[in-house]
C-alpha positions as CSV (number, residue, x, y, z in Angstrom):
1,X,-14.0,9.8,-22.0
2,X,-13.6,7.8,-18.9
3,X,-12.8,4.7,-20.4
4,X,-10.3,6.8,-22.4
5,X,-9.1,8.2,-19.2
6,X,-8.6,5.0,-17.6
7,X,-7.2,3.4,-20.9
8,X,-4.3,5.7,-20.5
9,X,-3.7,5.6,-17.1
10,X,-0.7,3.8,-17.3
11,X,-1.5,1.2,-14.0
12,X,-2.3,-1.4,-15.7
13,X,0.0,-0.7,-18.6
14,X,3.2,-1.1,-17.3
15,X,2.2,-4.8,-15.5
16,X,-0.2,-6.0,-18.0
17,X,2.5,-7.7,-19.9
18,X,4.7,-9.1,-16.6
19,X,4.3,-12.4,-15.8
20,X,5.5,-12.0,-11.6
21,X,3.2,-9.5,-11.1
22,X,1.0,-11.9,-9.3
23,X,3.6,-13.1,-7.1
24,X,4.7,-9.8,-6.0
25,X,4.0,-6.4,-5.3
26,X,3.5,-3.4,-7.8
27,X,7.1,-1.8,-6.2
28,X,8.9,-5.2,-5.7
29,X,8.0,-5.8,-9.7
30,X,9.6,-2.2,-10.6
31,X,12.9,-2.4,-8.6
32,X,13.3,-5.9,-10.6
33,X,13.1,-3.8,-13.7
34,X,15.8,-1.8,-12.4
35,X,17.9,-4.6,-11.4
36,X,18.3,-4.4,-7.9
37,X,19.5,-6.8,-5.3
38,X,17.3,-8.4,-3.0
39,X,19.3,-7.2,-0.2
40,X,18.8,-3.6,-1.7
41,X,15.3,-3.9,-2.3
42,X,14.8,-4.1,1.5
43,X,16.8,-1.4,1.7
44,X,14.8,0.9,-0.9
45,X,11.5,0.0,0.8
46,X,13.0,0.9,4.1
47,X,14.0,4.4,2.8
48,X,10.4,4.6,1.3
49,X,9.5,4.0,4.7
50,X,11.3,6.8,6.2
51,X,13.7,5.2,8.2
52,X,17.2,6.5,8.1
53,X,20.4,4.7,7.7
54,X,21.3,4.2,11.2
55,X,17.8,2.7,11.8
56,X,18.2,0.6,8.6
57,X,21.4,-0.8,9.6
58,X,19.9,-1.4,13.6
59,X,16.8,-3.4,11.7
60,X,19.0,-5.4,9.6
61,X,21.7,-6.0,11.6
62,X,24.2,-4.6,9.5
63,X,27.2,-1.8,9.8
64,X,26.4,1.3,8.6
65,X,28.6,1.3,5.6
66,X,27.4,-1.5,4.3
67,X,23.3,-0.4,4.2
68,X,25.1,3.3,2.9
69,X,27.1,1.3,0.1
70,X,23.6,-0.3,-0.9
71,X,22.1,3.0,-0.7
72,X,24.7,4.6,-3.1
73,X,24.0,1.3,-5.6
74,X,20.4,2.0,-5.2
75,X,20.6,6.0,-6.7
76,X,23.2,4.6,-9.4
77,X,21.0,2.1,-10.7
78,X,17.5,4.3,-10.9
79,X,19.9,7.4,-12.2
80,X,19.0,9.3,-9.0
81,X,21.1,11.9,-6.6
82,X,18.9,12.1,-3.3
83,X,16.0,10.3,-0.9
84,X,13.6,13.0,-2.6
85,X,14.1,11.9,-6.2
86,X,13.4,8.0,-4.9
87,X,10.3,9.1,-3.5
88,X,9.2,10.8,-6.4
89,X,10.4,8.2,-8.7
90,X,8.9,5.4,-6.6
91,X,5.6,7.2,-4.8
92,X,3.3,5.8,-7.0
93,X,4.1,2.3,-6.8
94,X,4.2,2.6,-2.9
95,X,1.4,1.5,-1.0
């Protein structure tokens, strides 16, 4: 039963078959699938952090619109409508 368990955990599933798993991290690897940009990558791990937009654009030196424009791009391409639904979508492959 545990190997069972384990079998069908799905971890290991879903990167068994990628080939840039070993050059980058489970979340990196997952927001590839979903096609982001590199520029809103950073952004979507910032979020994950908990920092909001106005910190976001302070860290990357950027103008608010433009880290809320990749923001909107982020929730259109995983399908999503708030900060809550990434963190769901996304919590397990945070770390």
């Amino acid at each position: 039963p545990f190997f069972i368990k384990m079998l069908y955990s799905g971890e290991w599933m879903d990167d068994a078959y990628r080939g840039d798993i070993s050059q980058c991290s489970r979340l990196e690897a997952r927001l590839k699938d979903y096609k982001l940009t590199p520029a809103e990558m950073e952004v979507c791990r910032l979020l994950l952090d908990g920092y909001t937009l106005r910190q976001i654009s302070g860290i990357q030196s950027k103008a608010y619109s433009t880290i809320n424009t990749y923001c909107t791009s982020i929730y259109r391409k995983l399908n999503i409508n708030s900060r809550t639904e990434l963190l769901i979508l996304l919590q397990e492959y945070k770390k």
